[in-house]
VOTI-100474 format. One record per residue (C-alpha): z, x, y. Coordinates in pm, 1 decimal, padded with zeros to 6 digits. Layout:
<voros>
<voro z="Z" x="X" y="Y"/>
...
</voros>
This chain:
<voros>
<voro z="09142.1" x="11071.2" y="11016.8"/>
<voro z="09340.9" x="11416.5" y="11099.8"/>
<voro z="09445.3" x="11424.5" y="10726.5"/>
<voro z="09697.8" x="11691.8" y="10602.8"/>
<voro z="09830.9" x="11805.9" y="10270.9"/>
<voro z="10214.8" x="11748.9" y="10296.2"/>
<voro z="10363.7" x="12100.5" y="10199.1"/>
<voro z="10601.2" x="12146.7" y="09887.8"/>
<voro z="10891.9" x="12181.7" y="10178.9"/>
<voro z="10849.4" x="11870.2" y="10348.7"/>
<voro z="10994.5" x="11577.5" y="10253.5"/>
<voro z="10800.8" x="11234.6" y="10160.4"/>
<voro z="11062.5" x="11040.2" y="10343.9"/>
<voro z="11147.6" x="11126.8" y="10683.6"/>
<voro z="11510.0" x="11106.0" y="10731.7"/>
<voro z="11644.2" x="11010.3" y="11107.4"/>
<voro z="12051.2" x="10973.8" y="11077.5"/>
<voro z="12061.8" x="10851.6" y="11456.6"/>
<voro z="11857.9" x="10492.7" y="11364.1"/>
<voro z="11924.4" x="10485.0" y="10962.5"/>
<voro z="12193.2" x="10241.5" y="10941.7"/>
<voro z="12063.4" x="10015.5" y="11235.9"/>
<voro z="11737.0" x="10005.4" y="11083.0"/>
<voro z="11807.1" x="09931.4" y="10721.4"/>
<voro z="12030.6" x="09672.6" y="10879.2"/>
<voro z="11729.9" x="09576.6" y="11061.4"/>
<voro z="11483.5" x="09534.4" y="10723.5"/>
<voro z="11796.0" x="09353.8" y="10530.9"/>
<voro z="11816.7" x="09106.0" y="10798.9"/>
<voro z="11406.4" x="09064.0" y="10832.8"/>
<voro z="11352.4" x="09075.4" y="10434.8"/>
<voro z="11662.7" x="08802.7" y="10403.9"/>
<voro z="11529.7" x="08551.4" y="10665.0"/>
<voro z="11142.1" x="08569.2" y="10590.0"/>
<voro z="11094.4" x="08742.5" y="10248.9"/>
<voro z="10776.8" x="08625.7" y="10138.9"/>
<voro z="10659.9" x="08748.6" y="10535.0"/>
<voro z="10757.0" x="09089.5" y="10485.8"/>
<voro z="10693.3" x="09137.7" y="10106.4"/>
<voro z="10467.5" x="09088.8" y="09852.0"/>
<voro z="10495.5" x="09170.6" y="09492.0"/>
<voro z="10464.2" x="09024.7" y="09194.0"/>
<voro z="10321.0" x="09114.7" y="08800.5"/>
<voro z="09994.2" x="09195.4" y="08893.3"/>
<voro z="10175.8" x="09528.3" y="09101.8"/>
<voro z="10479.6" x="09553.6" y="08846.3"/>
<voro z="10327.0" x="09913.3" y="08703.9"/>
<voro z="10297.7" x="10021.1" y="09081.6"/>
<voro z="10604.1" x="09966.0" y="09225.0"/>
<voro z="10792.3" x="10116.1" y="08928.6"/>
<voro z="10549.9" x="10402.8" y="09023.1"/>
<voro z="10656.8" x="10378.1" y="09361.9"/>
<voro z="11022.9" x="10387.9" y="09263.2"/>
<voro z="11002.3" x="10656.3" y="09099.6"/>
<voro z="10804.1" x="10856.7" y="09331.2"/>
<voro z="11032.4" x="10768.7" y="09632.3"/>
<voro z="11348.7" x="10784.5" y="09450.7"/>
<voro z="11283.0" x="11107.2" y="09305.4"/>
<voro z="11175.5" x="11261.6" y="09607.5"/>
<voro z="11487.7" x="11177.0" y="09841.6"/>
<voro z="11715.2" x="11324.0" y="09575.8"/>
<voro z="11563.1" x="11618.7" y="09621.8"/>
<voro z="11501.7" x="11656.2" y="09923.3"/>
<voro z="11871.8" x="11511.7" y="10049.1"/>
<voro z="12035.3" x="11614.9" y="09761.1"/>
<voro z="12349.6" x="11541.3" y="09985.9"/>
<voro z="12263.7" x="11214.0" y="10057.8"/>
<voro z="12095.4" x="11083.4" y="09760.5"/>
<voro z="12188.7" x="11123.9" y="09398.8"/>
<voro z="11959.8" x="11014.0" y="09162.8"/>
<voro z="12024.4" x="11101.2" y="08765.7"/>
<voro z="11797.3" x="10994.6" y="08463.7"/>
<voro z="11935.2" x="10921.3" y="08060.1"/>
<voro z="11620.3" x="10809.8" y="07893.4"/>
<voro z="11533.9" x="10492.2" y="08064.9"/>
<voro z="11876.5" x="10380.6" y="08240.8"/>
<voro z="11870.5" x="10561.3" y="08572.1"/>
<voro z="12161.3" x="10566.9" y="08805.9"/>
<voro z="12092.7" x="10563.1" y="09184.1"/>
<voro z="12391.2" x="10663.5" y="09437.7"/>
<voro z="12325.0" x="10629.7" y="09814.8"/>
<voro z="12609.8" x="10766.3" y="09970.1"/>
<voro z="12472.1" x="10707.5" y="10370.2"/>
<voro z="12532.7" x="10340.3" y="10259.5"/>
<voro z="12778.6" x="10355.4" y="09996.3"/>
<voro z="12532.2" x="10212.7" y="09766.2"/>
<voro z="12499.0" x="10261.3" y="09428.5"/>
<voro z="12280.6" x="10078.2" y="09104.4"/>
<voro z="12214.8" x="10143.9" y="08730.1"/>
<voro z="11899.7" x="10006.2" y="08586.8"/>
<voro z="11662.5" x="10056.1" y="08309.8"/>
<voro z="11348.4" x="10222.3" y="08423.8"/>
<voro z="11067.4" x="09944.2" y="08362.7"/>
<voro z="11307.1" x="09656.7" y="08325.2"/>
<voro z="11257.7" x="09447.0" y="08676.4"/>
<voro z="11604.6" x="09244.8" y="08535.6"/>
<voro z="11832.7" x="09526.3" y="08579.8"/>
<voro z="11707.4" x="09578.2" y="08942.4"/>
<voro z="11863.9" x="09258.0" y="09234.4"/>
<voro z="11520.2" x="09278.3" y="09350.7"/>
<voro z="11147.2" x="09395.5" y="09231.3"/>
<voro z="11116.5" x="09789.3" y="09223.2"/>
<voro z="10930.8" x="09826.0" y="09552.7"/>
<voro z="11140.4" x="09549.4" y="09759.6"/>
<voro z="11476.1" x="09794.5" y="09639.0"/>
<voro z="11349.4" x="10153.5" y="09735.3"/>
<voro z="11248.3" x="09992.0" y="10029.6"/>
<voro z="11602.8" x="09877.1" y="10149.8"/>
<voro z="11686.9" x="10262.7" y="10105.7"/>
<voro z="11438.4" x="10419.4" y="10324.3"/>
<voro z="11300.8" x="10396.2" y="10667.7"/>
<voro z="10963.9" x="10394.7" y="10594.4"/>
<voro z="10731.7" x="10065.5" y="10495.8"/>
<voro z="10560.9" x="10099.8" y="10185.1"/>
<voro z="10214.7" x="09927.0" y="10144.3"/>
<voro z="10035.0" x="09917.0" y="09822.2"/>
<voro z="09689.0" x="09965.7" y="09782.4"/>
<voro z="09453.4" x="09952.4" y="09486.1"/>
<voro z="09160.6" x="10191.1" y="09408.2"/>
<voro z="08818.6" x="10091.3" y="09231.2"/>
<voro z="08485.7" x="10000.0" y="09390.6"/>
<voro z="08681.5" x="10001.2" y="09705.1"/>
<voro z="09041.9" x="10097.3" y="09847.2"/>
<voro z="09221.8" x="09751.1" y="09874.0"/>
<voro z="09561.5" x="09603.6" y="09990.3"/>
<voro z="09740.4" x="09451.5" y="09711.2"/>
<voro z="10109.7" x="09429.6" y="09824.7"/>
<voro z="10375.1" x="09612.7" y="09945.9"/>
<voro z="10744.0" x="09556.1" y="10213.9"/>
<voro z="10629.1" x="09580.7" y="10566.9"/>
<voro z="10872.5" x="09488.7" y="10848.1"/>
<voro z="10805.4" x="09744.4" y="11118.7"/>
<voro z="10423.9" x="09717.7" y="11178.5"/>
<voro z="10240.0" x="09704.0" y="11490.6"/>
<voro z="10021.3" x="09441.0" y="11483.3"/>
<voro z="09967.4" x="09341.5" y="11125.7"/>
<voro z="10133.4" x="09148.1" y="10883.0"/>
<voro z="10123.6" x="09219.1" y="10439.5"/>
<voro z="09918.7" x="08851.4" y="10445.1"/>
<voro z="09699.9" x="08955.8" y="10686.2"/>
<voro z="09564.5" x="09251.8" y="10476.1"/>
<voro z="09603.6" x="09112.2" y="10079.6"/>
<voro z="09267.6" x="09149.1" y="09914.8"/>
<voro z="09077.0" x="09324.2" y="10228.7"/>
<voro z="08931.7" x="09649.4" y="10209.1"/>
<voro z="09003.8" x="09970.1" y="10390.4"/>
<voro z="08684.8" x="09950.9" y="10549.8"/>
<voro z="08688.8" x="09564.7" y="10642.1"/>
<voro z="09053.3" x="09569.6" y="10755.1"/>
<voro z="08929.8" x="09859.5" y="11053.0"/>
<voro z="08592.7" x="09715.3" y="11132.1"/>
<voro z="08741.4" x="09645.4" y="11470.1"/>
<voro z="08786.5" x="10059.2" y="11559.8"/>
<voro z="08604.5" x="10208.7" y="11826.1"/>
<voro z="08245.9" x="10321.8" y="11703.7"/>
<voro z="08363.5" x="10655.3" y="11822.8"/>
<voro z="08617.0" x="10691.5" y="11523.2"/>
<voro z="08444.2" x="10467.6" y="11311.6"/>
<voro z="08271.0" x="10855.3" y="11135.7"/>
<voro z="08661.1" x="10963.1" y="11059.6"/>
<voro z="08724.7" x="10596.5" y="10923.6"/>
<voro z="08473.8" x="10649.4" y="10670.7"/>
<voro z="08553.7" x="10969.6" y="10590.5"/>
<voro z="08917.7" x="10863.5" y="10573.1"/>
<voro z="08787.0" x="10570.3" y="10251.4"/>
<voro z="08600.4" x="10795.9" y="10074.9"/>
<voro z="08884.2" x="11068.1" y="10094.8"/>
<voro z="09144.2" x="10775.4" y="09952.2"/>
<voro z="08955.2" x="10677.1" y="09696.0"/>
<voro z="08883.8" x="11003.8" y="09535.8"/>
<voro z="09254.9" x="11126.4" y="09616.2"/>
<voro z="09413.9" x="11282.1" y="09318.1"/>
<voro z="09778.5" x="11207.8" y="09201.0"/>
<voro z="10062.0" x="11492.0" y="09211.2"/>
<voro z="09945.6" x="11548.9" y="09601.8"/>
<voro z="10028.8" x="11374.1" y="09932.7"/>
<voro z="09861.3" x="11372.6" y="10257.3"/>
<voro z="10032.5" x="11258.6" y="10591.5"/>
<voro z="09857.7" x="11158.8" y="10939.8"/>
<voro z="10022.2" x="11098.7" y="11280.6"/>
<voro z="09909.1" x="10749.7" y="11470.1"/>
<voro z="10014.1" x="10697.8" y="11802.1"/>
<voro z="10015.4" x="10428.1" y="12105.3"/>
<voro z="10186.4" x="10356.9" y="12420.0"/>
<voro z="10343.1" x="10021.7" y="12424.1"/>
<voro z="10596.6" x="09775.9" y="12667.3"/>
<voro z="10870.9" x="09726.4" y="12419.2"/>
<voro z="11062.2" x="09910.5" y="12173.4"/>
<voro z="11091.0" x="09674.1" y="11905.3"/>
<voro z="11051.1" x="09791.7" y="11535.3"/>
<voro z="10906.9" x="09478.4" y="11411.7"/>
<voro z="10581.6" x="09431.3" y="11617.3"/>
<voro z="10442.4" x="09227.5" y="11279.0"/>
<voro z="10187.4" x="08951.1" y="11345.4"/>
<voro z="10355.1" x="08661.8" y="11455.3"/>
<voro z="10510.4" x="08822.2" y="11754.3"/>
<voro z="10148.6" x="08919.1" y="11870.4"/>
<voro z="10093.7" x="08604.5" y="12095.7"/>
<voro z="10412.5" x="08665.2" y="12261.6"/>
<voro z="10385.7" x="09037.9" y="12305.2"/>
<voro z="10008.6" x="08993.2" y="12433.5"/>
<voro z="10173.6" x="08769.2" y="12701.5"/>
<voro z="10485.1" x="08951.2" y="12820.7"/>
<voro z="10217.5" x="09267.3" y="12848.5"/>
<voro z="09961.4" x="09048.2" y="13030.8"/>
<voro z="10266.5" x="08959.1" y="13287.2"/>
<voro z="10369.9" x="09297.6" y="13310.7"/>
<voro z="10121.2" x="09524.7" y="13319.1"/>
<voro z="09985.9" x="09498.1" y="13675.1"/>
<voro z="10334.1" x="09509.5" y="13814.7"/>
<voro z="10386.6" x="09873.8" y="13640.3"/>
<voro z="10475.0" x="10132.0" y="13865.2"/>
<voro z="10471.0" x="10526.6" y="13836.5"/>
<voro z="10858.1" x="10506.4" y="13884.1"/>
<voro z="10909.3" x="10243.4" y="13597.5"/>
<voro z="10711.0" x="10392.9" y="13360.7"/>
<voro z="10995.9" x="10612.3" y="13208.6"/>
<voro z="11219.7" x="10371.2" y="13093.0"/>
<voro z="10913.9" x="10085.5" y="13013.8"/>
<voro z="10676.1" x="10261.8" y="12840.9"/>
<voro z="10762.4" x="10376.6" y="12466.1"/>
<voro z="10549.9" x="10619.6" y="12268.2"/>
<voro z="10491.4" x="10462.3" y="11915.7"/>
<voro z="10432.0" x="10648.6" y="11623.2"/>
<voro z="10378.4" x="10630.7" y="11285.3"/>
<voro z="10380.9" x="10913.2" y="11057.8"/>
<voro z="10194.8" x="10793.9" y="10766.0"/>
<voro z="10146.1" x="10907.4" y="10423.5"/>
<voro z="09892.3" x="10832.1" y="10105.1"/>
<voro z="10006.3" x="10915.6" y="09801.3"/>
<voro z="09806.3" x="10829.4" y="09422.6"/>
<voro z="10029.3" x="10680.9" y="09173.3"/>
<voro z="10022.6" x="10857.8" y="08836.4"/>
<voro z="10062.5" x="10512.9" y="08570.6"/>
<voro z="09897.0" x="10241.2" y="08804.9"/>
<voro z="09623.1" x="10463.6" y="08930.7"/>
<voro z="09681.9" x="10291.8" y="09275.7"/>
<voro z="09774.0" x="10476.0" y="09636.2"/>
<voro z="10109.2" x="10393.8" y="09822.3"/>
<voro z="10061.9" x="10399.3" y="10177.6"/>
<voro z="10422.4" x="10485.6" y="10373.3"/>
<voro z="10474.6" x="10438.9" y="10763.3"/>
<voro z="10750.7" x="10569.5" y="10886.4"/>
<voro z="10725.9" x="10461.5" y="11290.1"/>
<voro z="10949.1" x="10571.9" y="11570.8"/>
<voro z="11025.8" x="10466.2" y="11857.6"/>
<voro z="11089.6" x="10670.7" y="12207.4"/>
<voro z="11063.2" x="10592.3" y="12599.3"/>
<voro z="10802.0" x="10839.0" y="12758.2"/>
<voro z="11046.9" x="10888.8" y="13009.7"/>
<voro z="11303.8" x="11069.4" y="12765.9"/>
<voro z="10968.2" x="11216.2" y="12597.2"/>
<voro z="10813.0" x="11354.0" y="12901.2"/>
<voro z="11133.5" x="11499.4" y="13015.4"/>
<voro z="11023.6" x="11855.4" y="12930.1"/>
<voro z="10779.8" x="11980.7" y="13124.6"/>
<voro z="10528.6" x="12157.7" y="12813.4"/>
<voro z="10562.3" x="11778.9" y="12623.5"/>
<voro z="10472.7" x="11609.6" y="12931.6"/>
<voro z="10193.7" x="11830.1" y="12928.5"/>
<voro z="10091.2" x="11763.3" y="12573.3"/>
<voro z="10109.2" x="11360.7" y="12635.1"/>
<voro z="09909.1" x="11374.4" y="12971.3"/>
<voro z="09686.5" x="11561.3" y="12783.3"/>
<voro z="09644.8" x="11316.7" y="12506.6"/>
<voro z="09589.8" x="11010.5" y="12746.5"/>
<voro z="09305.5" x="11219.8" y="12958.0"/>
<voro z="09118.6" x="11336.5" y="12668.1"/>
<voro z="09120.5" x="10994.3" y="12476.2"/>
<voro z="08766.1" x="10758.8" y="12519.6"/>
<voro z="08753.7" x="10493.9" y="12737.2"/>
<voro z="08678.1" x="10293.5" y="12415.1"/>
<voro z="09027.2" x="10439.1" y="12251.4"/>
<voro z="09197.6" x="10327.2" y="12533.8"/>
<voro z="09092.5" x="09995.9" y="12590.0"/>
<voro z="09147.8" x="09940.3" y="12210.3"/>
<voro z="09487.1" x="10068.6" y="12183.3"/>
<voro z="09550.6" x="09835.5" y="12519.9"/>
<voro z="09612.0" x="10139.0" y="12716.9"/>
<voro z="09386.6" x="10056.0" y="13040.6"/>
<voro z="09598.7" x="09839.0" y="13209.1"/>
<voro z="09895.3" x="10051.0" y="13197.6"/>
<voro z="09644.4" x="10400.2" y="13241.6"/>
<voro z="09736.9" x="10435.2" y="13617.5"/>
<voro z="10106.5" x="10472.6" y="13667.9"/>
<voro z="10098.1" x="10639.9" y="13330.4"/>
<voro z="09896.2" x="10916.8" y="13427.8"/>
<voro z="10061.2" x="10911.9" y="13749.1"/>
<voro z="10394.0" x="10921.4" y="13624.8"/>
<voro z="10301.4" x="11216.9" y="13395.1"/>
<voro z="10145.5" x="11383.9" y="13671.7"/>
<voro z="10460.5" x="11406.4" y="13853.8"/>
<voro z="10658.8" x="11516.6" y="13522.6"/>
<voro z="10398.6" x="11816.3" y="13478.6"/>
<voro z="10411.2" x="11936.1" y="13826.9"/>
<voro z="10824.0" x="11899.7" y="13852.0"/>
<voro z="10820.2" x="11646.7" y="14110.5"/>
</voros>
């Protein structure tokens, strides 16, 4: 599944000042109107997303010390954000000190979504906040495994798939590994959850076949989601972050090597990829308009 060890110097939370605000504004308004849509918690997770906290709270002081302040007396922990002017003091274990469960309140502070998966016979999803995913929903995925959740991939990935459970499941804690996903896509917004799959499907099913080469740069976006797995020292469970951006190719394939790179990636991906990630129908003036980016027309 292209696995990598995340290196001592990188950080566990990708930080992008330019869409910060408007995106935590984004996941207030989202978790507000349709909480129970976007999170899912509860006692059965409690030891988890304290882990989770911890892990995440922990890791953006130190890695944006400037930012982020986080300091520790015995149990009562004080939490200053100052990109938000937010700050919180709560007793370590104690969900009543905290305005919301442990997971649902590191959430509001970062970018990423963090999902929550348990780890015995098989790698399962238990829980997590999840506003910005592409095509999935937290209910769709409660109590599925890894393995049934992508029984839908391509056969030709289906080897790395496998590969990818076995590697979760035996994952040790104190490390973190990180993946890149990627798609093409006709719109830009963050939340691509579930529900707005029927009306997505159908604005791309419009669309599509009037795409030209020349439109391509301001209505295709490049989606991607760096993703990371990380085991969870008390709970024994993984936390799965997603931290997806957001990027018109057009502004993307403005340098001539990148537009390389990307043409690259859309040639040498399987017919089976492509019709899976719903990239056939737009494959054409894609290519075409890459084509022309590469050769400085």
């Amino acid at each position: 599944m292209g696995m990598r060890l995340l290196k001592g110097d990188e950080p566990l939370c990708d930080l992008d000042l330019d869409r910060y605000q408007s995106e935590l504004e984004l996941k207030r308004r989202l978790l507000s109107e349709a909480h129970s849509y976007y999170f899912h918690g509860g006692p059965p997770t409690m030891a988890a997303q304290w882990d989770v906290l911890e892990l995440v709270a922990a890791s953006l002081a130190r890695d944006y010390p400037k930012h982020f302040q986080l300091q520790r007396v015995g149990d009562t922990w004080t939490w200053r954000n100052a990109l938000n002017d937010g700050a919180a003091t709560f007793d370590f274990g104690d969900s009543a000190s905290l305005p919301n469960e442990p997971l649902d309140w590191i959430g509001r502070q970062v970018q990423e979504d963090l999902v929550l998966l348990s780890v015995d016979a098989e790698v399962r999803f238990v829980g997590g906040q999840l506003c910005f995913a592409n095509g999935w929903a937290i209910s769709d995925r409660l109590g599925k495994s890894f393995m049934e959740i992508h029984r839908h991939t391509p056969q030709t990935t289906m080897p790395s798939v496998e590969t990818g459970a076995r590697f979760l499941q035996n994952l040790k804690p104190g490390r973190t590994f990180w993946r890149m996903s990627w798609n093409f896509k006709l719109s830009d917004e963050m939340d691509q959850t579930t529900k707005y799959t029927p009306a997505y499907k159908a604005d791309f099913e419009e669309r599509a076949p009037k795409l030209s080469p020349a439109g391509v740069a301001d209505s295709v976006f490049i989606r991607i989601e760096r993703q990371t797995f990380t085991r969870l020292p008390r709970s024994g469970g993984l936390v799965f972050g997603i931290h997806t951006y957001n990027s018109p190719v057009g502004e993307e394939a403005s340098d001539h090597t990148r537009a390389r790179r990307i043409l690259n990636v859309v040639r040498g991906a399987s017919r089976e990829v492509k019709d899976y990630k719903a990239i056939t129908p737009i494959e054409g003036p894609l290519v075409n308009f890459l084509e022309s980016k590469v050769s400085g027309a």
